[in-house]
C-alpha positions as CSV (number, residue, x, y, z in Angstrom):
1,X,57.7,-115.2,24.0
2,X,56.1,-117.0,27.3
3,X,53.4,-114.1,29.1
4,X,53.7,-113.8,32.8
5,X,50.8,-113.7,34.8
6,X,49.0,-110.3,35.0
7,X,49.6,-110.0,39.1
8,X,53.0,-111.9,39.8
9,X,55.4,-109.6,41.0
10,X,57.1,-109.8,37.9
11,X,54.1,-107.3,36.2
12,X,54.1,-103.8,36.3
13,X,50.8,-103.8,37.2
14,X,50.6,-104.6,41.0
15,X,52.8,-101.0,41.2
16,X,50.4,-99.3,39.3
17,X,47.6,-101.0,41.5
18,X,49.5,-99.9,44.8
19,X,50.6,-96.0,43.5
20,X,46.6,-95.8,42.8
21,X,45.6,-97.1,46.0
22,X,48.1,-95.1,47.9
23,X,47.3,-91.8,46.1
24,X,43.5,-92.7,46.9
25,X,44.6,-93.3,50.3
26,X,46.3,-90.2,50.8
27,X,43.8,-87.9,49.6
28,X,41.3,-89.9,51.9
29,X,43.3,-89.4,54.6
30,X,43.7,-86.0,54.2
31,X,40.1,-85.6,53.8
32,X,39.6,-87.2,57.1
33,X,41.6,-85.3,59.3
34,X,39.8,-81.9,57.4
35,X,36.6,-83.2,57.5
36,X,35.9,-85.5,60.4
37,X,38.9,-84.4,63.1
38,X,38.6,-80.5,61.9
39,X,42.2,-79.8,61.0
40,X,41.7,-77.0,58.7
41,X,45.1,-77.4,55.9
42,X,47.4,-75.1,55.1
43,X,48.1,-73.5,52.2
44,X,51.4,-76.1,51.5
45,X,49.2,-79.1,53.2
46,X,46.5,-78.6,50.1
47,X,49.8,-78.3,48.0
48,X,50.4,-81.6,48.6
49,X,47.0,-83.1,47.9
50,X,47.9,-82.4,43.4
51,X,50.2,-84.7,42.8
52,X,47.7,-87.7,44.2
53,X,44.7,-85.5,42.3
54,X,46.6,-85.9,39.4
55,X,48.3,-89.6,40.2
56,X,44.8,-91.1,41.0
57,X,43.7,-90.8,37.4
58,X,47.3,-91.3,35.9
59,X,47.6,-94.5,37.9
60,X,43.8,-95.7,36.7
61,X,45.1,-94.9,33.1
62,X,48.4,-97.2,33.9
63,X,46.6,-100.1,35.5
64,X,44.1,-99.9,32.0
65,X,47.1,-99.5,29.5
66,X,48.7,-102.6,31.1
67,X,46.5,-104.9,31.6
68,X,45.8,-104.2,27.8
69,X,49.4,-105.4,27.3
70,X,51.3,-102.5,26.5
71,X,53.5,-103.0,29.1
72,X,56.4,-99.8,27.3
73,X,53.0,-97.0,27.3
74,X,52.1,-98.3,31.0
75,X,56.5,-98.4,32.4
76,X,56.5,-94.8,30.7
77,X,53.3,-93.7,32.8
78,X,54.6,-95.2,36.5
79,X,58.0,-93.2,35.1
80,X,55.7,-90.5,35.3
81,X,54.2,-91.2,38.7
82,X,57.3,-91.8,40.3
83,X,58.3,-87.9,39.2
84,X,54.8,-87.0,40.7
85,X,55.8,-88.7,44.1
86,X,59.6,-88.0,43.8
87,X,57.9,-83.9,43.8
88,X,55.3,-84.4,46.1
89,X,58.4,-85.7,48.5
90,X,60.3,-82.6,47.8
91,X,57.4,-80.6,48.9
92,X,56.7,-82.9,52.2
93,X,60.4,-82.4,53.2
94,X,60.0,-78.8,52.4
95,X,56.9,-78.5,54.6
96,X,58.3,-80.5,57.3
97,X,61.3,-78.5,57.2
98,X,59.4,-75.4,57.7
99,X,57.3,-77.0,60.4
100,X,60.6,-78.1,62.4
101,X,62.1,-74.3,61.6
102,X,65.1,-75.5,59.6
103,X,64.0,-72.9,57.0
104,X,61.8,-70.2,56.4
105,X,58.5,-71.0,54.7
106,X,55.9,-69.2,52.3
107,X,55.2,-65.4,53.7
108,X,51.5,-66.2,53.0
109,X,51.1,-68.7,55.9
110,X,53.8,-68.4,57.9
111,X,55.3,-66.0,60.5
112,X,52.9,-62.6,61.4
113,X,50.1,-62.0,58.8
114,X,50.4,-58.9,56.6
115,X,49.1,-55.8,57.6
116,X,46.1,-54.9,55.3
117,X,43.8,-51.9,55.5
118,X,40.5,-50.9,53.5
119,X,37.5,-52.7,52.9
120,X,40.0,-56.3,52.2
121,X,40.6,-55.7,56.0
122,X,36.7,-56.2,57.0
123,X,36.3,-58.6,54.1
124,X,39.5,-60.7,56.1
125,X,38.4,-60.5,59.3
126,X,37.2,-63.8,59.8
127,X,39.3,-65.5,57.4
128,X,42.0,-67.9,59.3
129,X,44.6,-69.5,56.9
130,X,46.1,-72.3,59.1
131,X,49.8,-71.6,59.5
132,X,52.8,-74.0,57.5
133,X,55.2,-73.5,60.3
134,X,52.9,-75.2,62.8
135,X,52.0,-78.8,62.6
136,X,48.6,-79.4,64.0
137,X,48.9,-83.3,64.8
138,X,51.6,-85.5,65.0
139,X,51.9,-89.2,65.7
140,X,55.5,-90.7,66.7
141,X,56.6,-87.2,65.9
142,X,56.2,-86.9,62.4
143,X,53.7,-84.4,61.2
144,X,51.2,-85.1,58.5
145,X,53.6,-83.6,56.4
146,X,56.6,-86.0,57.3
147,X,54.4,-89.2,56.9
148,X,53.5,-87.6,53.6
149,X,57.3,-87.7,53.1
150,X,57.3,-91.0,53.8
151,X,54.2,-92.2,51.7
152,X,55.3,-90.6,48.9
153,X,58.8,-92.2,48.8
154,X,57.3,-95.2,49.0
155,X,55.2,-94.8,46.2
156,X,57.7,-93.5,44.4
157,X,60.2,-96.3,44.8
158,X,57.4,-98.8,43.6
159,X,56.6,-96.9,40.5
160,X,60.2,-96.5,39.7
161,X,61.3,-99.5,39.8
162,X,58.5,-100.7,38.2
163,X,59.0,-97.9,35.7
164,X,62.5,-99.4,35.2
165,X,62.7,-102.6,35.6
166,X,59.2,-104.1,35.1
167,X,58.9,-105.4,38.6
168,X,57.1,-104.9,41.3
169,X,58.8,-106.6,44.4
């Protein structure tokens, strides 16, 4: 049985190298814009941010299983990423749904906050939980939740058909 290089785009492994660096790329960008521009998230914005938590590690684990050679283990975990993206999708549609008002969105962060009374009340008074329905930036009129959309399609197409086919391109 003839090997194929490790990199041609004939290996798995170039998708597991790109759904890594786009899950690092994400959460960095997300980090950014919270840290550096000061766009506090939302509760369905930090939502968002798991599946890359959990597909940064995932994808490190795929890259390691198959460069090792085990290409079934490694096809099994991009199967695996490409659910994580294929969900983290659902959720950016979701969002961006609720941020262009085609449906209602969590009570928790959209529409008027809940009356509370009491010592929670004083306790709550400077607490500001950035609202889902309202996107705070947007760049050729996608929020950050509708280029999420788009990332994580895209990550989940190259993990998939990695996943299925053991190619990359």
């Amino acid at each position: 049985m003839a090997t194929r290089p490790l990199l041609s785009p004939a290996s798995p492994v170039p998708a597991a190298i790109l759904v890594t660096a786009g899950s690092a790329f994400a959460v960095a960008a997300a980090w950014f814009f919270q840290l550096v521009v000061g766009l506090a998230p939302c509760p369905l914005c930090l939502d968002q941010r798991i599946p890359y938590y959990i597909g940064l590690p995932l994808g490190l684990v795929a890259i390691a299983v198959l460069a090792s050679g085990h290409s079934r283990t490694g096809r099994v975990l991009l199967a695996v990423l490409a659910l994580l993206m294929l969900g983290n999708l659902g959720l950016a549609v979701f969002h961006a749904g609720v941020e262009w008002r085609f449906w209602s969105g969590p009570t928790s962060c959209t529409g008027a906050p809940t009356m509370v009374t009491g010592d929670i009340l004083s306790a709550l008074k400077g607490a500001n939980v950035p609202r889902c329905d309202e996107a705070a930036w947007r760049l050729l009129g996608l929020s950050m939740a509708g280029w999420n959309a788009i990332i994580a399609a895209a990550l989940a197409l190259v993990a998939g058909r990695a996943a299925a086919t053991g190619r990359t391109l």
